[in-house]
C-alpha positions, 0 to 999 in steps of 0.5 A: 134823616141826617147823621153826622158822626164825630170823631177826634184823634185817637184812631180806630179805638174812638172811630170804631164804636161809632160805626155799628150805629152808622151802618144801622143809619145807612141801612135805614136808607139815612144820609151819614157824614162822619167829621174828624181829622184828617188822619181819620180819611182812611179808616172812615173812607175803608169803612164806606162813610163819606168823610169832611176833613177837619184839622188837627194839632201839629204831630209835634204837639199832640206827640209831646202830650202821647209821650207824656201819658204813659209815664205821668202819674194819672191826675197829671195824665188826665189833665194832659190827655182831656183837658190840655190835648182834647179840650183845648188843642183838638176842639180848637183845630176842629171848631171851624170846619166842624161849624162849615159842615154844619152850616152845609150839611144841617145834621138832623142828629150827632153821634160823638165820640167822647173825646170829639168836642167841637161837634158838642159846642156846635150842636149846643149852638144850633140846637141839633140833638147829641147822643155821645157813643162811648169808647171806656168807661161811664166812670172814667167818661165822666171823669173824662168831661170833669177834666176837659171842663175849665177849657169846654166852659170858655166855649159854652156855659154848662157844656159840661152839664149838656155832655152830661144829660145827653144820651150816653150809649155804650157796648159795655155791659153793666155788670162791668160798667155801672154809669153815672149817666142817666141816659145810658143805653147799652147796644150791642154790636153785630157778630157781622159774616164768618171771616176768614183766618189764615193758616199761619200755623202749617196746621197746627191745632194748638191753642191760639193766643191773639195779640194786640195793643191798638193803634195808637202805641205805635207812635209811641217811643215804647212800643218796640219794647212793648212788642219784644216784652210779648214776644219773649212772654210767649217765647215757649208757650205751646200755642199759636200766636198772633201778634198786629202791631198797627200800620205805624209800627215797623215789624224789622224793629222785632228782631228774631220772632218765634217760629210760632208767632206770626206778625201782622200789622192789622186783621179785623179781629173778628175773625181771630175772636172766632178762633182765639182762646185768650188774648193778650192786650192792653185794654184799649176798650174795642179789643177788651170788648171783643174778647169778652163779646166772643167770650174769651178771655184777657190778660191785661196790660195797661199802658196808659189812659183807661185801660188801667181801670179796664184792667182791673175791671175785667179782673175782678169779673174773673175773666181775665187777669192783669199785669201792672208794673206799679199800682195806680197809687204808685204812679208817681214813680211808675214806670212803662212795662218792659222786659221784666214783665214777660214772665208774669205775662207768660204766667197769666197766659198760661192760667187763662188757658189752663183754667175753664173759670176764666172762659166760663166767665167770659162767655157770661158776661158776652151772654149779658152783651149779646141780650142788648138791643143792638144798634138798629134798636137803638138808632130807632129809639133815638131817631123817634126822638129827634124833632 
């Protein structure tokens, strides 16, 4: 069998979920090509997948949308990040070296991301099977297709209705994220080896809190403040501290960092969740799902996209907490976190850690995960299917 991957802009957030099910294909002695932009080379080759170049919309373009997403009230941010980024310009880019690697390669199956739709229009097209691999959640998914829909609809009638109806798979549990899709499959990922985390901390024993906001904020004009508003939220917490920034961002940009707080631009987070008693994030889905997998708890803060609803979602399991500068209703006038919010995060942080009922919950709801099939299971189940 033949299994292309596809993945659009987005970094590792919408790269990552893919690949337990490409490893499950490699295992099973399956061909696998993954297509996206050519920022994507990298992560894809590093991760021992052959990788076609697509295109992609100018770095000046796709900025002047990813600037607007953190400050644009959440209808117009929906519009601009699905419809206008995703929708038009991304599935534009991609749509003639995603129908050159068809025609060369002839998949037997598609896993996408949601975001990817060259990959949907052209698989319509030939006839070859699609299974979407989510990177949030079904709902905000869903919403996700209503939003690009007026731009999917100009390549295929009732593309929008065929996102819909194919297999959705995702590693999140129900009990945070009921779907409106009929064919959802819930997978779980492999805990993978014991990693290995540094001594950053001269031996000490304290408390470990993980820090990280993706990939993507480090293209963003906000992310120094973001970074510094952390730094000043665990200035005098009694607790080891590991804050990534993310290959694009430059640590000088910090100034002075506690001598308790150790800075890198990227760990494979695995190995910190083995270790970390709470996290500190934005709820870009792959940390937030970490966590929870390791059952360790978060404080969330959103900046933009989905993560204010994941936010809230893992509040409301109690497995976390949440920081926000304005409510979702409010965003018309909201604006981006900042300093003024390092003393509510410095106040969530210190609960998550000095109450048990936050780590209890977490390591329920990575019970529910870890009774998911996992990905080889999985791929069995959509491969038997395959014609």
């Amino acid at each position: 069998m033949r299994l292309l991957g596809a993945c659009s802009l987005g970094g590792a957030g919408h790269f990552n979920p893919l690949v337990p099910l490409l490893q499950a294909a490699r295992r099973r002695g399956d061909e696998v090509l993954v297509v996206g932009p050519p920022a994507l080379r990298e992560m894809v080759e590093r991760a021992g997948f052959p990788f076609w170049a697509g295109d992609e919309p100018s770095e000046r373009e796709v900025a002047a949308i990813r600037e607007r997403l953190s400050v644009a009230p959440a209808a117009e941010a929906s519009v601009l990040g699905n419809r206008e980024l995703f929708g038009r310009m991304a599935t534009s880019a991609m749509l003639a070296e995603m129908e050159r690697a068809f025609a060369d390669w002839r998949p037997d199956l598609v896993l996408r991301e949601p975001c990817e739709y060259a990959s949907a229009i052209v698989a319509a097209r030939t006839g070859v099977p699609v299974a979407q691999v989510a990177i949030s959640l079904a709902e905000a998914e869903a919403g996700s297709i209503a939003a690009a829909g007026p731009e999917l609809e100009r390549y295929r009638g009732g593309l929008s209705a065929e996102l819909r109806s194919s297999p959705y798979l995702t590693r999140f549990p129900a009990s945070l994220d009921p779907s409106p899709f009929e064919r959802t499959v819930r997978f779980r990922e492999s805990n993978g080896s014991p990693g290995f985390l540094p001594d950053w901390w001269a031996g000490s024993d304290a408390p470990l809190i993980y820090a990280s906001f993706g990939t993507v904020l480090g293209y963003m004009s906000i992310a120094a403040d973001v970074y510094r508003m952390v730094l000043a939220a665990v200035k005098d917490t009694q607790a080891r501290v590991l804050l990534t920034v993310g290959r694009r961002f430059e640590p000088a940009l910090l100034g002075s960092v506690p001598a308790h707080v150790h800075v890198e631009a990227w760990i494979d987070q695995v190995e910190v969740l083995r270790h970390a008693d709470a996290v500190v994030c934005h709820g870009g889905s792959g940390t937030a799902l970490g966590a929870l997998a390791a059952g360790v708890p978060l404080v969330v803060v959103p900046l933009f996209a989905d993560q204010f609803e994941n936010a809230r979602r893992i509040a409301a399991t109690g497995a976390g907490l949440v920081v926000e500068n304005a409510t979702e209703s409010t965003r018309g006038s909201w604006r981006p976190i900042d300093a003024r919010a390092a003393p509510h995060v410095a106040a969530s942080i210190e609960a998550v850690l000095g109450d048990a009922s936050y780590r209890r919950r977490a390591r329920s709801i990575a019970a529910e995960m870890a009774a998911s099939p996992n990905a080889d299971e999985v791929l069995v189940h959509l491969l038997s299917r395959v014609p």
